[in-house]
Structures are given as C-alpha cells and as structure tokens.
C-alpha positions in Angstrom: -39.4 4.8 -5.3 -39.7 1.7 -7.5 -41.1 -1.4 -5.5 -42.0 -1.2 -2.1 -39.8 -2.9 0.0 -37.5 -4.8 -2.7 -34.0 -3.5 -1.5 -34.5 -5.2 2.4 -35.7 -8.1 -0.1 -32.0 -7.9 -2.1 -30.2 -7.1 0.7 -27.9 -10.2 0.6 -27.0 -9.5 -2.6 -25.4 -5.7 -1.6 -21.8 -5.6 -2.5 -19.6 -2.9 -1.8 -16.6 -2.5 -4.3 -13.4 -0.2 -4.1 -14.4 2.7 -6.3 -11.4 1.8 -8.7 -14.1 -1.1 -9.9 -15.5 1.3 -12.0 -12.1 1.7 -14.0 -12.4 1.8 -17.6 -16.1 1.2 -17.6 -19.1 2.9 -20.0 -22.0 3.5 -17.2 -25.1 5.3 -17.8 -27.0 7.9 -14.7 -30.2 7.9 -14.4 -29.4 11.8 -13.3 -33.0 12.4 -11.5 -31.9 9.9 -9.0 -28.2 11.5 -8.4 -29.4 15.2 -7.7 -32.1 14.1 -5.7 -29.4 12.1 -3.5 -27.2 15.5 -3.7 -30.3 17.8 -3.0 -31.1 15.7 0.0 -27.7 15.9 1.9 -27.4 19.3 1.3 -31.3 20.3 1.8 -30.9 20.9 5.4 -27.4 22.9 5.7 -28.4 25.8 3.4 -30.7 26.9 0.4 -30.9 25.6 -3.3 -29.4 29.0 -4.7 -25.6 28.0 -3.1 -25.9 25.0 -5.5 -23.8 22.7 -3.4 -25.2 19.6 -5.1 -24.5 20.8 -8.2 -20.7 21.0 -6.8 -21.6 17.4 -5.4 -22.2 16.3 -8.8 -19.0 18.3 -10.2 -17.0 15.8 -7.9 -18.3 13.2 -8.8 -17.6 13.6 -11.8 -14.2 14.5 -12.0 -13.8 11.1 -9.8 -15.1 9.3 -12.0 -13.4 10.7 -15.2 -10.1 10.0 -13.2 -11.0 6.5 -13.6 -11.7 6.4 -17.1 -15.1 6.0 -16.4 -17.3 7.0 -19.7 -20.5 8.9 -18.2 -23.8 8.8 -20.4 -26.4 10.8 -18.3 -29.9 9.7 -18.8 -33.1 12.6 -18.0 -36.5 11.5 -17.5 -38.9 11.9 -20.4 -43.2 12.1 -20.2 -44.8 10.3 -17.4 -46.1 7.1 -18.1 -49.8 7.4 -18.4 -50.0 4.1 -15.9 -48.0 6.1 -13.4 -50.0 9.6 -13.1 -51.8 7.9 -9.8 -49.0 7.7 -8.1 -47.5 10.7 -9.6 -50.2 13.2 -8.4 -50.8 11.3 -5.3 -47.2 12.4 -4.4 -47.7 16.0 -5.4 -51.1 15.7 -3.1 -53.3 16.5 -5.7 -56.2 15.2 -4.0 -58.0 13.5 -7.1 -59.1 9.9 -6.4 -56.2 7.2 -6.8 -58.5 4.4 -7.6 -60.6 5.9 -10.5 -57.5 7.7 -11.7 -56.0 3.7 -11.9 -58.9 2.7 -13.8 -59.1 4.9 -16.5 -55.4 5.2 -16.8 -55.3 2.8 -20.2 -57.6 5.5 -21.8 -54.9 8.6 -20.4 -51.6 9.1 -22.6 -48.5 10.4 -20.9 -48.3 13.2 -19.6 -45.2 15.7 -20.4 -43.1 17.4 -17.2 -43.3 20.7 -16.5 -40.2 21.8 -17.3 -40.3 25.2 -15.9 -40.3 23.9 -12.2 -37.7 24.4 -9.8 -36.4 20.4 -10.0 -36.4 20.8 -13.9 -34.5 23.7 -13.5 -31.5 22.0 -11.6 -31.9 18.6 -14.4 -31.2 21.8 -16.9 -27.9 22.9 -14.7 -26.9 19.1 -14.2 -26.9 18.5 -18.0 -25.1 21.8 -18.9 -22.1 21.0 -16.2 -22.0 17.5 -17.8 -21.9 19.1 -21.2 -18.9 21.3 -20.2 -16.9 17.9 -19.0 -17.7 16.2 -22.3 -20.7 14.2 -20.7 -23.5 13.2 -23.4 -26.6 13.4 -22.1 -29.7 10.9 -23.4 -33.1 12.3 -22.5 -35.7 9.5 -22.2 -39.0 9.0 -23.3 -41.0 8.1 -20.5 -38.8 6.7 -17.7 -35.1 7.0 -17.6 -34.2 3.8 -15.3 -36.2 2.0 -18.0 -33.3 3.6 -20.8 -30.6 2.6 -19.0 -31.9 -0.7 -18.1 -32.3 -1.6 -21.9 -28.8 -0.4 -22.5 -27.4 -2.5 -20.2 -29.4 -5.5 -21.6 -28.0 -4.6 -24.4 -24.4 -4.6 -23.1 -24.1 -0.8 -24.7 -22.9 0.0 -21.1 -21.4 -2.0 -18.3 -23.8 -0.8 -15.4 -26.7 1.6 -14.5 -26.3 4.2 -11.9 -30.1 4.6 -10.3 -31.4 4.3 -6.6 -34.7 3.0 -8.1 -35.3 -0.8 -7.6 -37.7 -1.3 -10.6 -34.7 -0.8 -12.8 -34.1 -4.6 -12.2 -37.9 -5.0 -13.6 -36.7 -3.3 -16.9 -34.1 -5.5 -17.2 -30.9 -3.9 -15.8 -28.6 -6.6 -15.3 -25.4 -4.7 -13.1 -27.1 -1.7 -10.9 -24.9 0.8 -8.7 -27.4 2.1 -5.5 -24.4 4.6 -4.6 -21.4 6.0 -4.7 -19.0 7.2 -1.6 -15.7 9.5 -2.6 -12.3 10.3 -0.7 -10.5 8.0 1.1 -12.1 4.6 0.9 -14.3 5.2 -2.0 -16.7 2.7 -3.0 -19.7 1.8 -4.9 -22.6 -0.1 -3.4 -23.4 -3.1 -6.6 -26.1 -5.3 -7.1 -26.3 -7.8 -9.5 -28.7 -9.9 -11.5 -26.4 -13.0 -11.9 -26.0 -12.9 -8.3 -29.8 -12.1 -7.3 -30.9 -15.2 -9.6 -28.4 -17.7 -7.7 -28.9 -16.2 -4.0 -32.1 -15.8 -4.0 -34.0 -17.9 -7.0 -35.6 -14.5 -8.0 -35.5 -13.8 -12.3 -36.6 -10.7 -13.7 -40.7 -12.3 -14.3 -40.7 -12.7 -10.0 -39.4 -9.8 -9.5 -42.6 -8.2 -11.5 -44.7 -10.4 -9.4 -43.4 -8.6 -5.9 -44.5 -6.0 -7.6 -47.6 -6.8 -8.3 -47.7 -8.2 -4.9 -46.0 -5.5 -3.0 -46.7 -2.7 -4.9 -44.8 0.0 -7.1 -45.0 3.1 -8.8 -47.4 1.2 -11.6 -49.9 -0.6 -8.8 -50.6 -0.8 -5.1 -50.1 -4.1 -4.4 -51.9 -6.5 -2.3 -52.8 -4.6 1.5 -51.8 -6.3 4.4 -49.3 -8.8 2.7 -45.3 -8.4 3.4 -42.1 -9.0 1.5 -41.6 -12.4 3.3 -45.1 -14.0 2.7 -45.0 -12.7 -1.2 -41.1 -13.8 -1.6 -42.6 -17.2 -0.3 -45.7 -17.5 -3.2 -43.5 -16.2 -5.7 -40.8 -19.2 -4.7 -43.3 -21.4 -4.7 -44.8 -20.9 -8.3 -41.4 -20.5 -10.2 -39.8 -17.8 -12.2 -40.7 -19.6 -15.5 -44.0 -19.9 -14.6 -45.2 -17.1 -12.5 -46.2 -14.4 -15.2 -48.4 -17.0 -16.9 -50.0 -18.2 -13.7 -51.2 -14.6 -13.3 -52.1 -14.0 -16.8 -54.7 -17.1 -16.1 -55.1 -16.7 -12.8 -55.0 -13.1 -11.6 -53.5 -13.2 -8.1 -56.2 -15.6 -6.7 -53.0 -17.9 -5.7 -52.0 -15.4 -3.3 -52.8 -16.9 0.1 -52.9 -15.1 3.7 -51.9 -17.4 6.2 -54.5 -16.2 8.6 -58.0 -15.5 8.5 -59.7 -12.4 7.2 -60.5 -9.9 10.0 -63.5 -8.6 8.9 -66.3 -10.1 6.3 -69.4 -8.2 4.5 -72.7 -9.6 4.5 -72.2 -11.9 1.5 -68.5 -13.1 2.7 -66.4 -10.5 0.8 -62.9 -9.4 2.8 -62.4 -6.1 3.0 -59.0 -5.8 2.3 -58.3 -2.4 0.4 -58.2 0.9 2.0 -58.8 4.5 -0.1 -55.8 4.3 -1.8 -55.9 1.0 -3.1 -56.7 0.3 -6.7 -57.4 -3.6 -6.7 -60.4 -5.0 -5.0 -60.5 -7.9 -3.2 -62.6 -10.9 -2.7 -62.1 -14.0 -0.5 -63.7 -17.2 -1.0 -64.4 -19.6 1.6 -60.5 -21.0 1.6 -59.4 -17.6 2.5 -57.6 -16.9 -0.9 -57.6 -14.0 -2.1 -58.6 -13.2 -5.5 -58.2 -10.6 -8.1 -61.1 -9.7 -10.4 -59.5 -9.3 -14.1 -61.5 -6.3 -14.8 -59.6 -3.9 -17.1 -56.4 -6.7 -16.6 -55.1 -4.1 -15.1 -52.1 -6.7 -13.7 -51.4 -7.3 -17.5 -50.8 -3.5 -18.0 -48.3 -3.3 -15.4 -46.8 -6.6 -16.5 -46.6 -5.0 -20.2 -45.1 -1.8 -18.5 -42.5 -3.3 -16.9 -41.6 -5.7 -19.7 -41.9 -3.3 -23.0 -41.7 0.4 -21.8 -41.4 3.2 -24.3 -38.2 4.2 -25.1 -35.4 4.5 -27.5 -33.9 1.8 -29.2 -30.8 0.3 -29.2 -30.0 0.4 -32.6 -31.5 4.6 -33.4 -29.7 7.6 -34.1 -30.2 8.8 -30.9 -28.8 6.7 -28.9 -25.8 6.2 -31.5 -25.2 9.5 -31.0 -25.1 9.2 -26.8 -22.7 6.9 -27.3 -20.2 9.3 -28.8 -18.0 11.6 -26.2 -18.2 15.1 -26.3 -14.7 17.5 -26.1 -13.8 19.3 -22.8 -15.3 22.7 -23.1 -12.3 24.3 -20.6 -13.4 28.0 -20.7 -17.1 26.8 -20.7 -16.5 25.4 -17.4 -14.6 28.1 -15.9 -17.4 30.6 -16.6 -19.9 28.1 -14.4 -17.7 27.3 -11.7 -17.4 31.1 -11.0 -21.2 32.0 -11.7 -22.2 29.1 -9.4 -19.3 28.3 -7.1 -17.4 31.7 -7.3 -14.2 29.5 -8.1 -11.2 31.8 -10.0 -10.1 30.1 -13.2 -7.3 28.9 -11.3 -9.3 26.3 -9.2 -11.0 25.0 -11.8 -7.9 24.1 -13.6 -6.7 23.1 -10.3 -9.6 20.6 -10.2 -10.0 19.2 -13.4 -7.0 19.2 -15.5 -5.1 16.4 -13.1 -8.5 14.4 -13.5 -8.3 14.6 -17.3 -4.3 13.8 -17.5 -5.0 10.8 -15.6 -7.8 10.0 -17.5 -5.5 10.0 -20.8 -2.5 7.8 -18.6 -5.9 4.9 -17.9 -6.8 5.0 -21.6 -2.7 4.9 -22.8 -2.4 2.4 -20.6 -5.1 0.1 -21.8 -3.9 0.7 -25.3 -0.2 -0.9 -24.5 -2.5 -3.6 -22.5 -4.3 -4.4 -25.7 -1.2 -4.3 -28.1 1.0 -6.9 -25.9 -1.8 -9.2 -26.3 -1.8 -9.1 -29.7 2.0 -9.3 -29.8 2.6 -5.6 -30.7 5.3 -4.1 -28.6 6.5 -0.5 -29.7 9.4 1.2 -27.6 7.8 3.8 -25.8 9.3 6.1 -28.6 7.4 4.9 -31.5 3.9 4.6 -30.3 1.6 6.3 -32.6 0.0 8.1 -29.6 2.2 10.2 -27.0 2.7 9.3 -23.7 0.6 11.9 -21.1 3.7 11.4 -19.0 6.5 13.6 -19.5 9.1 12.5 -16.8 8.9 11.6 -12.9 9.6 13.8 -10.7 9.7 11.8 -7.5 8.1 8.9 -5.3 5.6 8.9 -2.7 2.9 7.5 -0.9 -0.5 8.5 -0.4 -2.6 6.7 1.8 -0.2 3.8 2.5 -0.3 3.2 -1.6 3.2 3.6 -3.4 2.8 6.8 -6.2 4.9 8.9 -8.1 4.9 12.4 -8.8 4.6 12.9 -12.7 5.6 15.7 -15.1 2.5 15.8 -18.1 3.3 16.8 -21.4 2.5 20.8 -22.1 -0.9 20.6 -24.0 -2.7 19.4 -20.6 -2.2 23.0 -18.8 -1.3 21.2 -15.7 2.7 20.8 -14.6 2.6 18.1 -12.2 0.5 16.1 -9.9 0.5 12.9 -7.9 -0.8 9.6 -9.4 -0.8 5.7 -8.3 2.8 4.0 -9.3 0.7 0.7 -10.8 -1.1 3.0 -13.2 2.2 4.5 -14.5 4.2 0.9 -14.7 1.6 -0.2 -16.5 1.8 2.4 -19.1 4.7 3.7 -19.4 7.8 1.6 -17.5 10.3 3.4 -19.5 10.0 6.1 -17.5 10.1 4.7 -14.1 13.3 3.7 -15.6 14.7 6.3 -16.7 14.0 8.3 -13.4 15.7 5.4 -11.8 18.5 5.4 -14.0 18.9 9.4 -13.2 18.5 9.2 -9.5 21.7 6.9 -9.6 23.3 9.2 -11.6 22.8 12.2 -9.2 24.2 10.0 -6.1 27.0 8.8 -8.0 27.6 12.2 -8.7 27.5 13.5 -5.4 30.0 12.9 -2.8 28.8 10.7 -0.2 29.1 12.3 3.4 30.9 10.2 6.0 28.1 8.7 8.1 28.7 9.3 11.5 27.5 6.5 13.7 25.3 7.7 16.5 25.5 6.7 20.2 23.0 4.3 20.3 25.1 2.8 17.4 28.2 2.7 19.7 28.4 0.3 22.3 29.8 1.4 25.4 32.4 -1.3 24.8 33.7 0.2 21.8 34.2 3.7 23.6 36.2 2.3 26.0 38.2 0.0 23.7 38.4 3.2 21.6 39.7 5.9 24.7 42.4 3.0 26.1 44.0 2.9 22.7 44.0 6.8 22.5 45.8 6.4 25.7 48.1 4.0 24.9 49.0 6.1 21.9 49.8 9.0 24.2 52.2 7.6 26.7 53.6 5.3 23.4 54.3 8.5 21.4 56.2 10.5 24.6 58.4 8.0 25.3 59.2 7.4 21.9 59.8 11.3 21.4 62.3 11.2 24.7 64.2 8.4 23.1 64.8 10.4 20.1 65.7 13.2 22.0 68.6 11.4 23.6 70.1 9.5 20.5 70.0 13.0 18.7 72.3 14.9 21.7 74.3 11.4 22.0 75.4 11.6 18.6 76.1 15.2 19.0 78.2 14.5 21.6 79.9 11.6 19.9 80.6 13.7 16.9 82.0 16.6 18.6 84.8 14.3 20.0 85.5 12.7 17.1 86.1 15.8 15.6 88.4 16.7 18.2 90.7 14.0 18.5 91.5 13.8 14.9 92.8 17.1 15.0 96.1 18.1 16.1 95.9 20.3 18.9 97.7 23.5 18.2 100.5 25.2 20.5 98.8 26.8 23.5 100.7 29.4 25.6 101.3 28.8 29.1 100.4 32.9 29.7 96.3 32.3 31.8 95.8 36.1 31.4 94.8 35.7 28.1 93.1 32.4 28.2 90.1 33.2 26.9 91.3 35.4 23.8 93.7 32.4 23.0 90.6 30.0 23.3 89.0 32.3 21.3 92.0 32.1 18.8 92.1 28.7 18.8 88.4 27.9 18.0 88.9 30.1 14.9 92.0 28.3 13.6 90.6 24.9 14.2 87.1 26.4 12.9 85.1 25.6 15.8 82.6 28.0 16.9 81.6 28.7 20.6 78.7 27.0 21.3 75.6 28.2 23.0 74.4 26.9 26.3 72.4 24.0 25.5 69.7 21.9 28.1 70.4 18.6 27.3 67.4 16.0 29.1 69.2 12.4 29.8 67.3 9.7 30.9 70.7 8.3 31.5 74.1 9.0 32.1 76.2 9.3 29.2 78.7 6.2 28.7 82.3 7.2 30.4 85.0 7.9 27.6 88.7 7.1 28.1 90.4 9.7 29.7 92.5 11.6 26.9 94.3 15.0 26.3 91.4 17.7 25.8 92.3 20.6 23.9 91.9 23.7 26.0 89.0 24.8 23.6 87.5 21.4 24.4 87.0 22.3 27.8 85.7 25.6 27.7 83.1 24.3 25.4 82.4 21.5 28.2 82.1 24.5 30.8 78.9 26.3 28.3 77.3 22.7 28.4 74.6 22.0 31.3 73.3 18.5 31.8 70.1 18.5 33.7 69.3 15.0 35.0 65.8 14.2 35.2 64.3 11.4 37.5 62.5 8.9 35.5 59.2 9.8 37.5 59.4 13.1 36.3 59.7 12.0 32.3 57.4 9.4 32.1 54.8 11.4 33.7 54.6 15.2 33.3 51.9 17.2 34.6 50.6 17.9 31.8 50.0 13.3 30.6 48.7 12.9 34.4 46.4 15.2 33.6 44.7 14.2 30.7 45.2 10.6 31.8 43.2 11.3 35.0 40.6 13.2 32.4 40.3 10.1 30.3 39.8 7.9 33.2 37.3 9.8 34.8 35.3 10.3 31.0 35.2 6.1 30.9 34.0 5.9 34.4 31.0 8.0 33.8 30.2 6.1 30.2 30.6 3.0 32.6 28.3 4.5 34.9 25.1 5.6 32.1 25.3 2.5 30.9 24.0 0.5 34.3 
C-alpha cells in the first residue's frame, strides 16, 4: 500500500513517457508489485493455473529487452517486525492492532511463508526471469526499500514499484506502470520534480506518513491529505523530522473543534485500529504522547531499513547479466503456455537481435565521441545486421526490414530505421546502392499516361492529326500513282520513235501474226491490259507515225477516268472519317 493517500498528493507530478524512455536504462522491479498488477487483471477472466500473468510478465519482458533495458528483479525478504500489525490485520488475523504496535520493538521480523500460493508464483516469476538472463536480488526485509537505495546510489536509473513509500526510502526516479503495444508508455514520477512542484523532500514526505498513515503507523484519525500537506509546508522540510523528534505531533492542528470530550477534556480521536492516542488541550491541538517513541521507530524505519549494501557481494553479483538459457525457456513456455519451440523463438529471438543492434549502436555512439571511427568492417564487434532487405512503415514510423547475422536463429524481422542509421549506415547504403543497381538493370516500361492524365484537349488535338495524316497520305499515294504510269507512258514512246519502224505488209488478213512478228523483231512484248487511274488527262502528244505494233498495244490499254469526288473520298476514308468524328463528339460530350 505504502502511505495512505500520497499518490492523489503527487499527482501533479505524474508523467507519462513514450516507452522508448526506458532505452538503454539499468532498472530494478520490485517483482511483488508487478505480479500482483498481472494477477489482478487477469483474476477475474480465468483461474491462477492458466498462468496468464506469468505470460504478462513474459511480455514485458521481451519489451523491455528490445529496448536495451537491463532488468534487476528484486523479491521481498522477512517482514519488518514494525510492519506485522498491518500485516496480519490484512490477512484478518483478528489479534489486537494496537498492542501488536506496542510491543512490536520487542518482535524481530518475521520470515514469509514461502510455501503459499503467492510465493509460489514469486518462485515461477524468478525462474522465467532466470531463463531471459534476468538477475534476481532477494531482499532482506522490504524490496521497495532495496531498490530505493540502489537508485540513491545511482546503481540503477529507476525503480519499477506501485508502492509510494519507495520515495520514503529514498528512491529518487519511480515508474508506477507500464502500458505495451501501440503507444506504449511508462507512468514516471520524480523526486527532482516532487521537491520543486510541490516543496515536499524526502523528511516531509515521512511526516505524511506519520500524519496520514502507512504500512509502519496509522496516522492521525480524522485528518486529510490537504490539512497535513498544509502543516508539513508550514514547518519545513529541513526542519520537520526534528520538530517531531522534540515535539511528537502536538503541532498538528484540527481546524475545527473536537466532537466529543471525556470527563477530564481528553478528545477521543482513535478508533480500534488506531495505535496512537490522542489528547487535546484546551487550544484544540492535538498531541502525541512519546511513549515507546514509537514516531522515532517509524522515522528510523523509513530512513535506515535493513538491507543489503551497495558496496556487498550480493548486490555486485545482481549487477552482473546472466546468458539466455534458449532451451530453458522453450521447456517453460510449453509446460505453462503450451507454446511449440517455434513460438518461443518466434517471440524472443527478434527481441534479443534488437537488443544487440541498441547496444552496437551505443558503442559506435561512444567511439565518435572519443574520435574513434572504424569502417563498419573493422569494428572489433560484428554488426547484428546482416543486410536490408527492404523498407517499411509501421505505425506511421519509417523501418526497415533487416537480415541478422546466423548465430541469432532468427532470419529477418522488422526494426525502426533511426535505430539501424545509427548503427550501422553502411548498410542502409549499400541496400541503396543495390536497389539502383537492380532498376538500372531493369528495363524501364513505357508509362502509359492514364485518362485523367489526358486532357480532353490533347485527344482531340491528337485524333485531328491522325486525320490529317490519313487524307495527307492518300493523296500523296494517288500522286505517285500517276507520275509512275506517266513515265511509263513516256517511256514507251520514246522507245518507239527512236526505232525504225520495219516494212509492214499491206495484206490485213494476217494483221495480227505480223504484229505479232513485229513485236518480236523490235523486242517488244504484248502487254497485258493494264487499269490505269488519272486524276487528269494525259498531256496531248504531237501527232506522229505509230507503228502498227504501237497501236495494237494502245487498243490492250484501258484508261478509267475517275471524278475527283470519287478519289479524294472513297468509301472506305468517309467512313472512318465519320467514325473519328463521331469518337471526338462523344469525348466532347463526357467532358461537360
């Protein structure tokens, strides 16, 4: 529980950071408070035995160790001997709190029983952490109070507990919670800011505890965190502690009146379960008696509780990480989660690849500030990343999809692209260097523009030049048509006037043999029937003597003369004109 009411009283110092603020951080668990978080969410969806928070915890985990967070979990030791009241009073013992209090500076500690169903899941906790290579540090008395004093000690960067009294043991950065997937964060308080904000040190927060009461006392009845945060302003942090060392709390007002006075003025202001009595005098303060200083004990509590020290072997030896125990977690995740080998390895090995790219990572970081730069190449410790494969984007956030090396039993998987240009840019290089290989290589299709690339404009400038390019290319092909049979012609004659005509009888019965004759001695051939298309008449040729071979080859010739409306538009260019113009009229017509 830790002190009643103190987290409404810090609540304005309650940050909530990205879960990536944990990167590259030592932080220590107090791992009672974690699997009682895990035990309560899962509590009322099914029974203990499925073990779903210890898979809660197994996530956590592997989130964390994707970060390059180092884990030291921390297990409660005995119970303090000032805090079996409150201990059996929770397990509804029924033995009297107050005399219990009294007597507690002649009671030692008292060990756990360690064969109870919540020791029994601290036991499975410890051994999953074990498999991941998690240390575990097991307390003396409390475990908030061991990692407090190893983060006063700067031996970690922050304390993972939900109990407020770790501030009261000196726990300087304290994480209340953590949330996972998308948006992952960490709810942070801290001491630097509690001291500015609210003017409260680590000697008044005691005092609200005294006031308000804790797991060591029951505090004052009747008096709320607003009044005692007011007295505890108004003494001081540097002077409250000694104030109630001389004092008691007789400095503690009420702003109103007792209720109810005893025959000889005393205020009865304790019920059965409270440990301090109280007496009023006639100014209404209320006052402490000092017997068996019990305050002092809880001040000494909180300020000097048992446990180990920074500088022994055991916590040395927390300090160190422990290997990855591979087959060691594949046998647990199948007794208690019935997971195949495969999903484990599926779940873990990613977490622990990335882990190695965070800590290669920081080690180029800390070399370029010392003016080291190695190529990639040389560095004494091998890069995790074998090659990229490709880019892509996960949750809006630019990543890449990475080939590891062999030894990590994983092939591939999908990490943030900051993390990889900051340890290995070579790479991003060279995948970029090979990706404009393989398009360079490859031949670039013809884009094809689309029709909402295409104006309407352009088809129709595009269709009117087709046109134009049919009726250009027939006329042109008629034109050629008629200088090929002109020169024919032309030729022919030539031909035939340059000759000497040879000695034709006058005899008509044998006119065609002698033609015949004729053709063969001037070695002329008898031409076919030929369709010649003019446009024009042919040009008139002077009148002349024509052999008689001459004008039987003029009787196999047949002129066919065309009208010019039949040669500059056949049937067949009206019709694919009147098909063109009908195509623009309908793009015309979609596009109003």
């Amino acid at each position: 529980m830790g002190v009643k009411n103190l987290w409404e009283v810090l609540e304005p110092c309650k940050k909530t950071l990205p879960l990536h603020h944990l990167q590259n951080k030592r932080v220590c668990i107090d791992l009672s408070c974690w699997v009682v978080q895990l035990q309560n969410v899962n509590k009322s969806h099914c029974p203990v035995k499925t073990k779903l928070y210890l898979m809660g915890l197994f996530h956590r985990i592997r989130a964390l160790i994707a970060l390059n967070c180092t884990l030291i979990f921390v297990t409660d030791g005995s119970i303090p001997a000032i805090k079996l009241a409150t201990y059996r009073r929770r397990l509804n013992l029924g033995i009297d709190a107050t005399q219990d209090g009294e007597n507690s500076q002649n009671l030692s500690s008292l060990r756990r029983n360690m064969g109870s169903e919540f020791s029994c899941m601290i036991k499975e906790a410890k051994y999953l952490g074990s498999t991941l290579g998690i240390p575990c540090l097991d307390g003396v008395e409390e475990a908030e109070a061991q990692c407090a004093l190893l983060n006063l000690e700067s031996l970690c960067d922050g304390c993972f507990s939900s109990d407020s009294d770790i501030f009261l043991f000196g726990a300087r950065t304290v994480y209340r919670d953590i949330c996972l997937g998308e948006g992952g964060h960490v709810v942070c308080y801290e001491m630097d800011d509690i001291e500015r904000k609210l003017g409260f040190g680590r000697n008044s927060l005691i005092s609200l505890a005294l006031l308000l009461g804790s797991d060591y006392s029951q505090g004052v009845h009747g008096l709320g965190a607003e009044s005692a945060c007011q007295i505890v302003k108004s003494v001081g942090d540097n002077h409250i502690l000694q104030k109630i060392a001389s004092e008691g709390l007789s400095f503690a007002k009420k702003k109103k009146n007792p209720k109810r006075q005893g025959p000889q003025g005393q205020v009865k202001c304790n019920n059965t379960s409270t440990t301090l009595s109280c007496k009023a005098n006639m100014n209404g303060n209320i006052q402490i008696p000092q017997t068996d200083n019990q305050y002092l004990r809880v001040v000494e509590a909180f300020m000097n509780p048992k446990c180990h020290s920074a500088d022994s072997d055991v916590v040395h030896r927390s300090l160190v990480q422990r290997p990855f125990q591979r087959e060691k977690l594949q046998l647990l995740c199948a007794r208690f989660f019935e997971w195949p080998p495969e999903k484990t390895d599926e779940y873990i090995l990613p977490k622990i690849a990335e882990r190695d790219l965070r800590r290669f990572a920081a080690l180029q970081y800390t070399s370029s500030q010392l003016g080291v730069n190695f190529p990639l190449k040389e560095v004494p410790v091998k890069c995790p990343v074998s090659a990229i494969i490709k880019r892509r984007k996960v949750h809006g956030r630019e990543c890449f999809e990475v080939a590891w090396e062999e030894f990590y039993g994983v092939k591939s998987s999908v990490v943030y692209a900051d993390l990889v240009e900051s340890a290995c840019p070579e790479k991003i290089k060279e995948f970029d260097d090979r990706r404009a290989l393989e398009k360079k290589n490859q031949r670039k299709p013809r884009r094809k523009k689309s029709e909402k690339e295409c104006s309407v404009a352009e088809i129709d400038q595009k269709l009117q030049d087709l046109l134009l390019d049919i009726e250009l290319g027939s006329k042109s092909s008629l034109m050629a048509s008629r200088e090929i049979i002109s020169d024919k012609m032309t030729t022919t004659e030539i031909n035939f006037i340059n000759r000497d005509p040879p000695v034709i009888l006058d005899s008509e019965g044998d006119a065609d043999s002698r033609a015949a004759v004729l053709c063969r001695e001037t070695g002329a051939t008898v031409p076919k029937p030929e369709v010649i298309d003019l446009l024009s008449p042919s040009p008139l040729v002077p009148s002349r003597n024509v052999s008689r071979c001459a004008q039987m080859n003029d009787q196999h010739i047949s002129i066919i003369d065309l009208s010019d409306s039949e040669t500059e538009k056949s049937p067949e260019h009206a019709r694919k004109a009147r098909d063109l113009r009908l195509f623009l009229a309908s793009i015309r017509d979609d596009s109003h």
